[in-house]
C-alpha positions as a LaTeX table, in Angstrom:
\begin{tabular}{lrrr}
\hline
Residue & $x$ (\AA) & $y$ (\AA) & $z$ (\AA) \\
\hline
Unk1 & 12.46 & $-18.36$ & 16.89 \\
Unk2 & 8.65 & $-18.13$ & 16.37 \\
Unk3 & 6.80 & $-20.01$ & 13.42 \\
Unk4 & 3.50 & $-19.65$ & 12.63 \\
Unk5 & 1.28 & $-20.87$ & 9.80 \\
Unk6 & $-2.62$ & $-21.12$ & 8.68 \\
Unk7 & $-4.91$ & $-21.61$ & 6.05 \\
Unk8 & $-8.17$ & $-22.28$ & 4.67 \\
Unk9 & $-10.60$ & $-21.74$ & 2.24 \\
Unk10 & $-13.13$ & $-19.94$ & 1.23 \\
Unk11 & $-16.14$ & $-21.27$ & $-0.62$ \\
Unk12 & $-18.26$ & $-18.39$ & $-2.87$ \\
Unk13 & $-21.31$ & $-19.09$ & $-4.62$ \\
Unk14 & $-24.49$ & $-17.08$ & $-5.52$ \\
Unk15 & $-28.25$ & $-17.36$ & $-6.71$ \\
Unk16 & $-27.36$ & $-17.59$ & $-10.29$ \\
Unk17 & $-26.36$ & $-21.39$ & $-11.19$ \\
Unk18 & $-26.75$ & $-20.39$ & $-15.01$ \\
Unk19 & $-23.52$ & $-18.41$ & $-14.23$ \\
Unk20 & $-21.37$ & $-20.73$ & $-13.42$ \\
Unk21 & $-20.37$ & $-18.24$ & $-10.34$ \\
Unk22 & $-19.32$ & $-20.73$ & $-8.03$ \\
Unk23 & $-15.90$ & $-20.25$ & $-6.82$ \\
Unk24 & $-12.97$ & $-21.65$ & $-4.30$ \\
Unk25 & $-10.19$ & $-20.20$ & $-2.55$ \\
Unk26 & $-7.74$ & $-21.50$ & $-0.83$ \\
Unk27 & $-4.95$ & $-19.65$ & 1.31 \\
Unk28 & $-2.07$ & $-20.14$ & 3.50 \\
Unk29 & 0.83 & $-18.04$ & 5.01 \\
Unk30 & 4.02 & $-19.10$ & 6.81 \\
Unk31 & 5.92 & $-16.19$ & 9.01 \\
Unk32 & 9.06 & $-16.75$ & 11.28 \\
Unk33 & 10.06 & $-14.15$ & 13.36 \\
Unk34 & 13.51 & $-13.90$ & 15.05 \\
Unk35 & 14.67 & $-11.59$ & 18.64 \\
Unk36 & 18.47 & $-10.37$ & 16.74 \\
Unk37 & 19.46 & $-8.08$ & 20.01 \\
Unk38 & 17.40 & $-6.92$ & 22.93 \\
Unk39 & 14.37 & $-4.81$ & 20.94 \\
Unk40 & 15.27 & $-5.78$ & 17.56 \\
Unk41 & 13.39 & $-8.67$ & 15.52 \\
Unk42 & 13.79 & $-10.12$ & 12.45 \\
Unk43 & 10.66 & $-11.16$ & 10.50 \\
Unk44 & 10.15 & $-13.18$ & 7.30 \\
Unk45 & 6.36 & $-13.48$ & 5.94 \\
Unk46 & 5.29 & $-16.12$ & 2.82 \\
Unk47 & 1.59 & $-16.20$ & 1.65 \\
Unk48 & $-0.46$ & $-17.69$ & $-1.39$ \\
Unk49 & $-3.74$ & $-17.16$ & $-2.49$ \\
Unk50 & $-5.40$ & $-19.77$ & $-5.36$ \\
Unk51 & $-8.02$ & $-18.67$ & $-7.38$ \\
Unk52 & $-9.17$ & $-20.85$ & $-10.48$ \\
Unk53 & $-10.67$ & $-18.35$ & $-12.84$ \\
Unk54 & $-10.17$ & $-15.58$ & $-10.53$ \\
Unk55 & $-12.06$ & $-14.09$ & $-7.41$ \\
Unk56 & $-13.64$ & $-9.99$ & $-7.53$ \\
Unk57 & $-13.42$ & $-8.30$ & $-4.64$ \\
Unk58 & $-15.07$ & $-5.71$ & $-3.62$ \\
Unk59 & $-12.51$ & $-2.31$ & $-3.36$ \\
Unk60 & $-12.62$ & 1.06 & $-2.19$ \\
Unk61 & $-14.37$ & 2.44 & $-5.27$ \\
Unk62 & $-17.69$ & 1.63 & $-3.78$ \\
Unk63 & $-20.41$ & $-0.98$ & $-2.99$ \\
Unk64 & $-21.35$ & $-1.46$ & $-7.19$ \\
Unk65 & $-17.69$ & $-1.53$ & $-8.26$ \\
Unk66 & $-15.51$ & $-4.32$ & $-8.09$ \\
Unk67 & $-12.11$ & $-4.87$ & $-9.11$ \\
Unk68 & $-11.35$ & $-7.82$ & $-12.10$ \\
Unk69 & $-8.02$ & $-7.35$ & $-12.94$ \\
Unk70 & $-5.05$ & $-8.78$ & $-10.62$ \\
Unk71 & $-3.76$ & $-5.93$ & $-8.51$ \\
Unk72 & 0.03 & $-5.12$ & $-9.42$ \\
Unk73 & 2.87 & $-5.15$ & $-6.78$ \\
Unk74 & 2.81 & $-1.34$ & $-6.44$ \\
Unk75 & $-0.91$ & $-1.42$ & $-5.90$ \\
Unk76 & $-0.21$ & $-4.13$ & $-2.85$ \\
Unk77 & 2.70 & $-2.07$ & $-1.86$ \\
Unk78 & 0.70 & 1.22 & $-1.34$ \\
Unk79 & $-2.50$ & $-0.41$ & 0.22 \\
Unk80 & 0.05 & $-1.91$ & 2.63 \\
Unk81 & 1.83 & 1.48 & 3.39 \\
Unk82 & $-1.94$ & 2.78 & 3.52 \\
Unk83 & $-2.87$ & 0.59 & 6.11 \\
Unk84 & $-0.08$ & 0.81 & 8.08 \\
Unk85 & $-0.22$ & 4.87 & 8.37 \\
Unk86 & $-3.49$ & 4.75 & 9.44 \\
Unk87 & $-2.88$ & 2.10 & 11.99 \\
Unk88 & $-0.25$ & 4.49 & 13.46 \\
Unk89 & $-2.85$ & 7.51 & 12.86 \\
Unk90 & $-5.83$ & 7.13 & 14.94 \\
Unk91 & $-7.23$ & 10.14 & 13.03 \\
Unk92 & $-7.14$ & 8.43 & 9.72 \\
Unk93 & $-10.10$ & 6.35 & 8.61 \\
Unk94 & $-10.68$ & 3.77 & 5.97 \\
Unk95 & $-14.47$ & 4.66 & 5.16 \\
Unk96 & $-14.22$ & 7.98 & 2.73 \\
\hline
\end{tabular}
């Protein structure tokens, strides 16, 4: 069996002290993987992110648009099946 684990944080702040903008995140993820039978593996994945008062990201919607709002577990679920078809697709590209 293979574990790995890591974390950090990340510390965000801007030119605006009046704001109040400053922000810190911290992350970690644990993943185990397991060889079952000859090409066949087992995998198990656990990660947090903590964000007091949230953290906007910058999305696909473009350079002046950010997203606020938590994403749900669909949106996760299709970025994640996004990413992984055009990892498999050389032809596919994530600028648009």
């Amino acid at each position: 069996m293979t574990l790995k684990a890591a974390g950090g944080v990340l510390r965000y702040d801007d030119d605006d002290p009046p704001a109040h903008n400053r922000r810190e995140v911290y992350y970690y993820y644990v993943e185990g993987t397991q060889k079952i039978y000859r090409g066949l593996y087992g995998a198990a994945r656990w990660s947090q992110v903590f964000a007091d008062r949230g953290f906007r990201i910058a999305s696909q919607l473009g350079a002046r648009q950010t997203v606020s709002k938590p994403f749900s577990r669909q949106e996760i679920l299709d970025a994640v099946r996004e990413a992984l078809a055009a990892e498999s697709d050389p032809d596919k590209s994530w600028s648009r």
